[in-house]
C-alpha positions in Angstrom: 59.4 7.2 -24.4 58.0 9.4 -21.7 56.9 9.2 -18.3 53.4 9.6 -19.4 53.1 6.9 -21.8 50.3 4.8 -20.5 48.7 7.2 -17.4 45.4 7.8 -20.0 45.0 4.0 -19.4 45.3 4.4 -15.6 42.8 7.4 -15.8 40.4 5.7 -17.5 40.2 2.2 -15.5 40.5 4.2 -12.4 36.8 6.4 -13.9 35.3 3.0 -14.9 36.0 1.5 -11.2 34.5 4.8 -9.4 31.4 4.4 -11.7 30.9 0.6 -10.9 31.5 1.1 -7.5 28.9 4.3 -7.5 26.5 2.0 -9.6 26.9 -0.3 -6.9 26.1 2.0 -3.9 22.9 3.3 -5.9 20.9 0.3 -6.6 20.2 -1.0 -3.1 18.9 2.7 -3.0 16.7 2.2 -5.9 15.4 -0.7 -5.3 14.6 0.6 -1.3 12.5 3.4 -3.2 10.7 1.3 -5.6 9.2 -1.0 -2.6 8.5 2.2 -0.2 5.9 2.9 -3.4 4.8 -0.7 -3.7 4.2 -1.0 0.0 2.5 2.6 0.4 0.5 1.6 -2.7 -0.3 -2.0 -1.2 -1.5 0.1 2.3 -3.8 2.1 -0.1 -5.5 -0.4 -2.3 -5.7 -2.5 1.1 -7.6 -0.1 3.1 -9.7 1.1 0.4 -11.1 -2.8 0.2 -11.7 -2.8 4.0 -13.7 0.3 3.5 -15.6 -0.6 0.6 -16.4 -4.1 3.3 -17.3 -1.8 6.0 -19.5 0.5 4.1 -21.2 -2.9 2.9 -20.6 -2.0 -0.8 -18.7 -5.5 -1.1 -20.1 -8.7 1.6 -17.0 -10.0 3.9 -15.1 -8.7 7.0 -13.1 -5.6 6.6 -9.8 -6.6 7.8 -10.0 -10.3 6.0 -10.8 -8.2 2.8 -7.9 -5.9 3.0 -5.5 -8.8 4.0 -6.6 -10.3 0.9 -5.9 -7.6 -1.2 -2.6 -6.4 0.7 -1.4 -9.8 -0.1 -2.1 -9.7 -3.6 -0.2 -6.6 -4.0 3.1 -8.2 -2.5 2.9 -7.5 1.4 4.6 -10.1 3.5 3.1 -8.8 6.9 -0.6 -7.0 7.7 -2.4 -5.2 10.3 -5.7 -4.0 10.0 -7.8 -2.0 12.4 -11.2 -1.9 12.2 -13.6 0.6 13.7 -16.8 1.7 12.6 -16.7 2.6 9.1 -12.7 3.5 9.7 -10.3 0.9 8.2 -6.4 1.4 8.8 -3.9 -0.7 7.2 -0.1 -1.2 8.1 1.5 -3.4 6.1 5.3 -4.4 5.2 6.9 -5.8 2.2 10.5 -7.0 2.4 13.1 -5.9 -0.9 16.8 -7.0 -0.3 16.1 -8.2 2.9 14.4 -5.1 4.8 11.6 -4.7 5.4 10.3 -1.8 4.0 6.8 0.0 6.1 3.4 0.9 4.9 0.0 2.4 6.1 -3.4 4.0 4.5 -6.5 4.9 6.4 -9.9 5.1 4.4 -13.7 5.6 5.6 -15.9 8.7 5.6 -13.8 11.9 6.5 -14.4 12.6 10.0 -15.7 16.1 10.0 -18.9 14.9 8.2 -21.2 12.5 9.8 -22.3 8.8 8.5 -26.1 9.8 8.3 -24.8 12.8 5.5 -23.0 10.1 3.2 -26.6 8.0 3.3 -28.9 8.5 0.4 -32.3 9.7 1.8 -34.7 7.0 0.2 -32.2 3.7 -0.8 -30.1 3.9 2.4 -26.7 3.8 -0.1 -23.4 5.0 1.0 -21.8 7.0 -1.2 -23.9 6.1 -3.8 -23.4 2.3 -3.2 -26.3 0.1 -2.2 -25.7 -2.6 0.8 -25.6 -6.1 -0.7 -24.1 -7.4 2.1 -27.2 -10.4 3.2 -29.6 -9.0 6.5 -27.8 -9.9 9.9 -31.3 -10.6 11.3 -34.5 -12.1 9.9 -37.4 -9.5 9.5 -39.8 -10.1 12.0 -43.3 -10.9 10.6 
């Protein structure tokens, strides 16, 4: 019998341990990844529903309606800032323990004016009428 008799054995539970323990160290990393993209996605979708409430496409409070929506999408912790037609959304959703940060803005782009997103005879937005209810009685 040799000296070598049995060092293939050694070899290979020594590759299977460095791949388990690599495994290991890679999906924390993963899984950190995955939720950057859900929160970032959660941001998105959020601010987009605090626009659409701003712009008066959908009836409701801008900030409440991208809470609402942020939530839905799996974020543990939001901020919205509303001003104007402007909505910004920082939210945070937690994977493994971390928390992991996201934010969106959406509203008109701010090199064109609100009176050039207006339609000239039905008052939409984009192309969206207002149904949000009148905030004050028509005087007769």
């Amino acid at each position: 019998m040799t000296r070598e008799a049995g060092a293939a054995t050694v070899l290979a539970v020594g590759l299977v341990a460095a791949l388990i323990v690599l495994l290991a160290a890679l999906v924390p990393v993963v899984a950190l990844l995955g939720a950057h993209g859900r929160a970032a996605a959660a941001a998105e979708a959020a601010a987009l529903a605090g626009a659409d409430t701003a712009l008066g496409a959908v009836a409701g409070i801008p900030c409440e309606a991208a809470a609402r929506i942020a939530r839905a999408d799996g974020a543990a912790d939001v901020r919205g800032l509303h001003q104007g037609l402007d909505v910004r959304v920082d939210v945070t959703v937690v994977v493994l323990g971390l928390p992991v940060p996201g934010a969106a803005r959406a509203g008109p782009r701010r090199d064109r004016p609100v009176d050039a997103l207006r339609g000239p005879s039905d008052g939409s937005v984009y192309g969206v009428r207002d149904r949000r209810p009148p905030q004050h009685p028509a005087r007769r």
